[in-house]
N, C-alpha and C positions, 0 to 999 in steps of 0.2 A: 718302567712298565707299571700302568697303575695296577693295582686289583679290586674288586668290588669289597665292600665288608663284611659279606658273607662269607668269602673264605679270605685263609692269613696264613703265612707260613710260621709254625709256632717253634720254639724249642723249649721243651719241658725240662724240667731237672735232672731226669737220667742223661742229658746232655747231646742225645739223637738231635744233630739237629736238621732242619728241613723237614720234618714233621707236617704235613697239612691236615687243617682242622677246618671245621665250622664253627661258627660262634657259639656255638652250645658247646661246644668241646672248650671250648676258652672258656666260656663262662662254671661250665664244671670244673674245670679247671683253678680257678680264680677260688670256688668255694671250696675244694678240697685241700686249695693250702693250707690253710690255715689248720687242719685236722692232722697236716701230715707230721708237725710237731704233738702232736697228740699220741698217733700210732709208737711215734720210739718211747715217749714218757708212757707209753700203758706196757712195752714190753721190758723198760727197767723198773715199771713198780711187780708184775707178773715176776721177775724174776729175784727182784730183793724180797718176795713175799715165798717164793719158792725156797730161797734162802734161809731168811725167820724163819721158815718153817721147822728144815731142816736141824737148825741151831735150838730152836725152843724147844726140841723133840731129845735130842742130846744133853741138852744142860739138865732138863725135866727128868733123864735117867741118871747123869751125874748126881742130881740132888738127892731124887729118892734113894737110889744106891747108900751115899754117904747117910741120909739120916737114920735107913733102915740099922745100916752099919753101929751107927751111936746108938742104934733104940731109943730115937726121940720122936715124937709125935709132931713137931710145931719148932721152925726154924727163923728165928728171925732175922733180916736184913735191915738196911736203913731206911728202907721206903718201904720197904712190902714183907709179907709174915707166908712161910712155906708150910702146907698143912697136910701130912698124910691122909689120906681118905680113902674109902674102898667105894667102888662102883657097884651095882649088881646090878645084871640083864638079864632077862629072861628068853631063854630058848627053848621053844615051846615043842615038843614031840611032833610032827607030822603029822603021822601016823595017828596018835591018840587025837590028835587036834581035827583035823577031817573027819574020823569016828564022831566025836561029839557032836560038832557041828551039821555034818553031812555038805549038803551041796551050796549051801551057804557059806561056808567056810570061802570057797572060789576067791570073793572079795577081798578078804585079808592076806593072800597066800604073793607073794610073791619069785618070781623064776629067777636066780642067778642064771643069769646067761652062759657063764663060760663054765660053768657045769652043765649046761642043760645041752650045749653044743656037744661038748666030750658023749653024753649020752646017747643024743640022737643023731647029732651030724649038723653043720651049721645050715645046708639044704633043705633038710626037714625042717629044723627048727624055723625058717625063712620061711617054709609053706604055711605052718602054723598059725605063723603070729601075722601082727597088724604093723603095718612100718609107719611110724610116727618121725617126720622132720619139725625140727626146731631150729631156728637161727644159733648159730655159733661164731665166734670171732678168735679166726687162730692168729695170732701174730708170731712172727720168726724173724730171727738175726737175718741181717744181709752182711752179707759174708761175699766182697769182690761185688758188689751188686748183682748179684742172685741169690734170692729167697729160700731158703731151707738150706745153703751152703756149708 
């Protein structure tokens, strides 16, 4: 039996087969291969970077611990030199800071959310505010071939 080539019986990779498409579905098709080796290489670098992270956060208290331990300032390795340092940030009173400022201050102030929910209620705070969407790209294990498994 012939078919016209607008429509094709397709089987896609998840291996359903008997699938029917139109040629826009094939030809989407066609251009998202090549991405789908993409998708697993962005969710093993997402997750060797979640790893570093973890590990650089660990050795970085390992170190400091040991040098605080010696009372040395400055450690050296064979490639790289380890340097005690202190940070200082400033956290600015509210209170005194809106005083000074007055209603200009508004600008600079920002709402931690998950306190402001505890305060008000996540309801109110949803009436309040302005709901601002952004693109986001969550990738997840396939686990049995379903998504989030």
């Amino acid at each position: 039996m012939a078919r016209t080539l607008s429509n094709i019986t397709y089987t896609p990779r998840n291996g359903r087969p008997g699938v029917f498409v139109g040629l826009r579905d094939v030809t989407r098709e066609r251009r998202l291969a090549s991405v789908r080796t993409d998708v697993d290489h962005l969710a093993e670098l997402r997750g060797l970077i979640r790893r570093a992270q973890e590990c650089e956060r660990q050795l970085t208290a390992e170190v400091l611990h040991a040098m605080e331990g010696a009372r040395v300032e400055r450690l050296e390795g064979d490639q790289a030199v380890a340097i005690r340092d202190t940070r200082t940030t400033l956290r600015p009173d509210v209170g005194l800071f809106l005083e000074a400022l007055g209603p200009r201050a508004h600008e600079a102030l920002i709402v931690n959310l998950t306190a402001a929910r505890r305060l008000i209620g996540a309801d109110d705070l949803a009436a309040i505010s302005e709901t601002v969407t952004t693109p986001v790209l969550r990738v997840e294990a396939l686990a049995d071939g379903k998504a989030g498994a």
